[in-house]
C-alpha positions as CSV (number, residue, x, y, z in Angstrom):
1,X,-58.0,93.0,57.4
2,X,-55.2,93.8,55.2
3,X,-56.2,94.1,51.8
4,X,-53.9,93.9,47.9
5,X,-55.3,94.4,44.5
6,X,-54.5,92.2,42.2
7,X,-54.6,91.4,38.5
8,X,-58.3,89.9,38.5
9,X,-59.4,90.9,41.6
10,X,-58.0,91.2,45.4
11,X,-55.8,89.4,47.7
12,X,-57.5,89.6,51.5
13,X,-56.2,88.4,55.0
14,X,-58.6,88.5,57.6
15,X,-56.9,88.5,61.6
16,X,-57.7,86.7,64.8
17,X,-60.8,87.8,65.9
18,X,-62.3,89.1,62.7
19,X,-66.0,87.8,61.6
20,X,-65.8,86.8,58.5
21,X,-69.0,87.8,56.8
22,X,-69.3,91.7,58.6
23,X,-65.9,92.1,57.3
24,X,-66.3,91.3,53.8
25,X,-69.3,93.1,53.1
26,X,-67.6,96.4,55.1
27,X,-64.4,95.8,53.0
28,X,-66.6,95.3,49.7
29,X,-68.8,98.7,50.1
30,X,-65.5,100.6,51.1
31,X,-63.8,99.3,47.5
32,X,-66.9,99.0,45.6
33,X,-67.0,95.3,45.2
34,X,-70.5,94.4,43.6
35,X,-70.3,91.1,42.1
36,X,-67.4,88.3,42.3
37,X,-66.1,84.8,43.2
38,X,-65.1,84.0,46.7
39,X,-62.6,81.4,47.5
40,X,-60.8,81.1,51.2
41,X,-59.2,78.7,53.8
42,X,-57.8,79.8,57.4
43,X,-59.1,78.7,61.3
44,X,-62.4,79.6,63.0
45,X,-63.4,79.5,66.4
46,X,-67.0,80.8,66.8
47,X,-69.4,79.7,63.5
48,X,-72.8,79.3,62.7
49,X,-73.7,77.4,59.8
50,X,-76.6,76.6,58.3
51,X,-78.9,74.5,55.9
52,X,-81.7,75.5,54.3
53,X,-85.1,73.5,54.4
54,X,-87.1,74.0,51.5
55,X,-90.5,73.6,53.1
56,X,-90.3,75.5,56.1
57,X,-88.5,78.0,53.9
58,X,-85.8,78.8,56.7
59,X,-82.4,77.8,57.9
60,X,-81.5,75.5,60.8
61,X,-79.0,76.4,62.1
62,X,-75.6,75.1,64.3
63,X,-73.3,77.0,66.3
64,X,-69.6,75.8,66.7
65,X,-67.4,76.5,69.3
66,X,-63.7,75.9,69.7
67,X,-60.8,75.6,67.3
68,X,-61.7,74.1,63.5
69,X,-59.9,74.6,60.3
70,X,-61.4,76.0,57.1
71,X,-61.3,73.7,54.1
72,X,-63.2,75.6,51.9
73,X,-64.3,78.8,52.1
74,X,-66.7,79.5,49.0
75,X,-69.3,82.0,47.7
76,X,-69.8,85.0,45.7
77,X,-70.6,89.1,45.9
78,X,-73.8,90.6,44.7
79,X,-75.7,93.7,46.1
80,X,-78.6,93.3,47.3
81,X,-80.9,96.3,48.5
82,X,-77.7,98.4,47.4
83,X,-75.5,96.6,49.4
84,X,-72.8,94.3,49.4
85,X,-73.8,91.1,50.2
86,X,-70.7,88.2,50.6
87,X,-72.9,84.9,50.1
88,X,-70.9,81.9,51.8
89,X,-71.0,78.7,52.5
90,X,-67.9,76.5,54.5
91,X,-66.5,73.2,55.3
92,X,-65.0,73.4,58.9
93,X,-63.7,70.4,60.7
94,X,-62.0,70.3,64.3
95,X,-59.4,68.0,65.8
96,X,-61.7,65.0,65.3
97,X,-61.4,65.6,61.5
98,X,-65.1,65.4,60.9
99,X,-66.4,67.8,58.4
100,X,-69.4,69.9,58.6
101,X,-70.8,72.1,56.2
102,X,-73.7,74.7,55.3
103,X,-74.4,78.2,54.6
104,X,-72.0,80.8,56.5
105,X,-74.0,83.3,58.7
106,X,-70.5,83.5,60.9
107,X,-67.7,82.7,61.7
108,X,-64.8,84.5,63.9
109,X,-60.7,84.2,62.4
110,X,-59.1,82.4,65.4
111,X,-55.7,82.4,63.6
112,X,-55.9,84.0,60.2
113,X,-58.1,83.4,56.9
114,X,-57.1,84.1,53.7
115,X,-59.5,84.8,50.5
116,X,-59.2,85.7,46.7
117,X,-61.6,87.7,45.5
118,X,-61.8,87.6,41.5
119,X,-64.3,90.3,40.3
120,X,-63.8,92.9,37.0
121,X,-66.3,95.4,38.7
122,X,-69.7,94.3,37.0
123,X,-72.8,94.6,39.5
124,X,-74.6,91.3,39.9
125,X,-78.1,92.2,42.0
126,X,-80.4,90.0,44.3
127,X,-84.1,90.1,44.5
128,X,-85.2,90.5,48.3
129,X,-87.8,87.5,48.7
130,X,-88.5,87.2,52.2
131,X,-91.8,85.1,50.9
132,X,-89.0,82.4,49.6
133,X,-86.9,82.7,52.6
134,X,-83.9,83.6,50.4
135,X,-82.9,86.2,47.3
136,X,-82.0,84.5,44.5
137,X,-79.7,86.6,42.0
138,X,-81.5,88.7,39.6
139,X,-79.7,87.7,36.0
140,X,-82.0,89.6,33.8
């Protein structure tokens, strides 16, 4: 990942063979990165995405294979157990031009995938709340 501060935040490119979400949250605990808006496009190969069911309280999930363009990449920082954690979610289509879309667990650069990051350095914190079978944010 190569990596440029800007004005309101950072400028990051990801390479082939990258996972997305490992390398965000190791880029974000290495600069700090505690809270912020996530906004990307670039190509995927390997992906799991998922949707959440409310009454089951888990995901199901869907693993993609082959080559499939990004055409939105969108989410936000917050810590969570004193961590970074990169929340995500992702419209990938292949060469069928369908679109499919959920909550990004993973999904491996094939090409290259390039995200802003706008953050001014606030924390924003999760709750852990396995018994909901997510952590909402923690805005108090």
């Amino acid at each position: 990942m190569q990596a440029k501060r800007m004005a309101y935040g950072w400028t990051l490119r990801l390479e082939a063979g990258e996972e997305i979400v490992s390398a965000l949250a190791a880029w974000a605990a290495r600069e700090g990165v505690r809270s912020g808006l996530i906004s990307g496009i670039g190509a995927v190969g390997e992906t799991e995405l998922g949707f959440f069911e409310r009454a089951s309280r888990t995901y199901v999930r869907r693993h993609f294979r082959g080559e499939h363009e990004i055409g939105a990449l969108n989410g936000n920082f917050s810590e969570l157990e004193g961590k970074p954690f990169p929340h995500l979610h992702m419209i990938l289509a292949g060469d069928d031009f369908v679109a499919y879309t959920g909550h990004c667990f993973r999904g491996v650069v094939t090409v290259t995938c390039e995200i802003q990051v706008v953050t001014d350095g606030s924390v924003v914190t999760r709750l852990a709340r396995p018994d909901l079978g997510y952590n909402p944010l923690a805005l108090e």
